[in-house]
C-alpha positions as CSV (number, residue, x, y, z in Angstrom):
1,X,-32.3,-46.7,11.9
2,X,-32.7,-45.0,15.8
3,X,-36.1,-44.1,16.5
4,X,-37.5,-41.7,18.1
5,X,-39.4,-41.7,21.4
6,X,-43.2,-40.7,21.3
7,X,-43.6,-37.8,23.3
8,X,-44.2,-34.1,23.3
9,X,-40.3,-31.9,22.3
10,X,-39.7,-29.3,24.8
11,X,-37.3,-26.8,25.2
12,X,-34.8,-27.4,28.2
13,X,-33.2,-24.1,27.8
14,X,-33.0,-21.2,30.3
15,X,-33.8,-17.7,28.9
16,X,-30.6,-16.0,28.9
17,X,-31.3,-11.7,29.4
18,X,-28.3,-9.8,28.0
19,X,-27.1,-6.4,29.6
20,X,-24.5,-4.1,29.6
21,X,-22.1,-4.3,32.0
22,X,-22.2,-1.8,34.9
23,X,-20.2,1.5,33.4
24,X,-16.6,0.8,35.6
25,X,-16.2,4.7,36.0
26,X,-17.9,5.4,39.6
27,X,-14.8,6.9,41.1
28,X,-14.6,8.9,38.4
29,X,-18.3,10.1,38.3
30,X,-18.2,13.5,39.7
31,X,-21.1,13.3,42.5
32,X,-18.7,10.1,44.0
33,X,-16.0,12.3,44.0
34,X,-17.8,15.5,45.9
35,X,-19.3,12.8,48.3
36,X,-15.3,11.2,48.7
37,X,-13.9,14.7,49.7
38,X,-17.4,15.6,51.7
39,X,-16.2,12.6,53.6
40,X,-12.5,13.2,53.8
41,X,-12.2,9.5,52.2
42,X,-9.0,9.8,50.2
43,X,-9.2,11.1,46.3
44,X,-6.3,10.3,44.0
45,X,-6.0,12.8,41.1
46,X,-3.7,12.2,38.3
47,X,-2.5,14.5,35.8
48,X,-1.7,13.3,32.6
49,X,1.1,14.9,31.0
50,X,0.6,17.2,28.1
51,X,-3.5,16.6,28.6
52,X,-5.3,19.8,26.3
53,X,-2.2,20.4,24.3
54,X,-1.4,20.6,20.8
55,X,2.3,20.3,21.9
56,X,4.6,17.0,20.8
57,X,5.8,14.6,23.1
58,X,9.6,15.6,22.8
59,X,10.6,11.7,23.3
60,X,10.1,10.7,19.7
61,X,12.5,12.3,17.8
62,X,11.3,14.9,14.5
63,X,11.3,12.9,11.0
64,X,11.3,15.3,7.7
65,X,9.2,12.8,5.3
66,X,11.1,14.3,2.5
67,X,14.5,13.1,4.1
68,X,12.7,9.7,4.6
69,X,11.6,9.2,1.3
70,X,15.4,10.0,-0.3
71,X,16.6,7.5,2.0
72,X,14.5,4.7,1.2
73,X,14.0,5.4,-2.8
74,X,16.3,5.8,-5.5
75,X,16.5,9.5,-6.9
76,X,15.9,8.7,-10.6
77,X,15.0,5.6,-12.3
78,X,17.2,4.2,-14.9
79,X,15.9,5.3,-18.7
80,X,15.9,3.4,-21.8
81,X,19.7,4.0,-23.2
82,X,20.5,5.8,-26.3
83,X,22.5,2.9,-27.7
84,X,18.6,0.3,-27.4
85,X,16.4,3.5,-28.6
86,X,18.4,4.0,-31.7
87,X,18.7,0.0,-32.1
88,X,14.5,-0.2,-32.2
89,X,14.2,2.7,-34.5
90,X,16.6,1.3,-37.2
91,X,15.0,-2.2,-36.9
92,X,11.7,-0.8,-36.9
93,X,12.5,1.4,-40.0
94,X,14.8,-1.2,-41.6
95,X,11.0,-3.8,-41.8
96,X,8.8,-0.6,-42.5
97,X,6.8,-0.7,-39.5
98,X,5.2,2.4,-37.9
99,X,5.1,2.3,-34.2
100,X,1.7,1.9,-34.5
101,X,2.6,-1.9,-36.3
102,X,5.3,-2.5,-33.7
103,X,2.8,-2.2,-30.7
104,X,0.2,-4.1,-32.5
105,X,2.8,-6.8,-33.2
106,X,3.5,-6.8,-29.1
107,X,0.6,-6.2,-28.2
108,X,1.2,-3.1,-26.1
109,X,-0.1,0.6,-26.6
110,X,1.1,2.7,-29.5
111,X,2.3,5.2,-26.5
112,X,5.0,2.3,-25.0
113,X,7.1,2.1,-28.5
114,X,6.8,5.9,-28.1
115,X,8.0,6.0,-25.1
116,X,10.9,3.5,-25.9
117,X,11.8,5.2,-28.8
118,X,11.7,9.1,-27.1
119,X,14.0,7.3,-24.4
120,X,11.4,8.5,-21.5
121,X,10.3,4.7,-20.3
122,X,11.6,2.6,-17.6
123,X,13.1,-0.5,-18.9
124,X,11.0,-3.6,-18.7
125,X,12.7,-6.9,-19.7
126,X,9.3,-8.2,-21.1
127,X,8.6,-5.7,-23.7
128,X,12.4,-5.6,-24.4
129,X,11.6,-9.3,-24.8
130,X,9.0,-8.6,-27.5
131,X,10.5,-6.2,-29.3
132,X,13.1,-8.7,-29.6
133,X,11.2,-11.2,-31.2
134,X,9.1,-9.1,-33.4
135,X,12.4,-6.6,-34.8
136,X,14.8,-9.7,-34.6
137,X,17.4,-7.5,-32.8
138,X,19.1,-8.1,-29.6
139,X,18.2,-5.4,-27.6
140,X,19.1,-6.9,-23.7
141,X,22.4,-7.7,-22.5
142,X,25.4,-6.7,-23.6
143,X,25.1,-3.9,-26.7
144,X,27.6,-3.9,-29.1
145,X,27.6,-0.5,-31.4
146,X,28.0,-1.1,-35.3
């Protein structure tokens, strides 16, 4: 094990005094400037373009949002078909279960079967899936009217 030396620890560091950094902005400080032209030392002034403006730049070209959201989303999502919402309601009928028993059964809220069922829900392949199971109908793929 190292030891240690007897003596008295010190502290070898220097103190270290933090401060802004001088403000980079004399030339622009308007006293510099009045001395500058007092002086006839040479002042550069730069305008920048539409400075105090509410006007556009005119470079970027004008996007509607509306047009922008057509373009990149599809108008209508697809709907349960008739052919699957009639297929759930017979099999659901056919082993006496109220939609109340079917979402229990899935375990999804009463208001999904309704929504399958009114035709007003957006297809999902894992409650499909269920329904499946618990009605013992195929309901995916392929349907095949009776």
């Amino acid at each position: 094990m190292p030891s240690r030396t007897a003596g008295v620890i010190s502290q070898d560091w220097d103190p270290v005094v933090l401060r802004k950094k001088p403000a980079k902005g004399h030339e622009r400080d308007p006293k510099a400037v009045n001395q500058a032209l007092r002086t006839g030392a040479p002042v550069q002034t730069i305008r920048k373009s539409d400075a105090g403006s509410n006007k556009k730049p005119t470079a970027a070209p004008v996007v509607n949002a509306r047009k922008l959201d057509e373009l990149t989303e599809p108008a209508a999502l697809d709907r349960v078909p008739a052919e699957v919402r009639q297929l759930i309601q017979k099999a659901r009928l056919e082993k006496k279960m109220s939609q109340a028993e079917l979402a229990k059964h899935i375990n999804e809220p009463p208001k999904v079967v309704q929504e399958y069922e009114n035709g007003k829900a957006v297809p999902n392949q894992a409650i499909l899936a269920k329904m499946e199971k618990v009605l013992g109908v195929k309901l995916r793929g392929k349907v095949v009217s009776k």
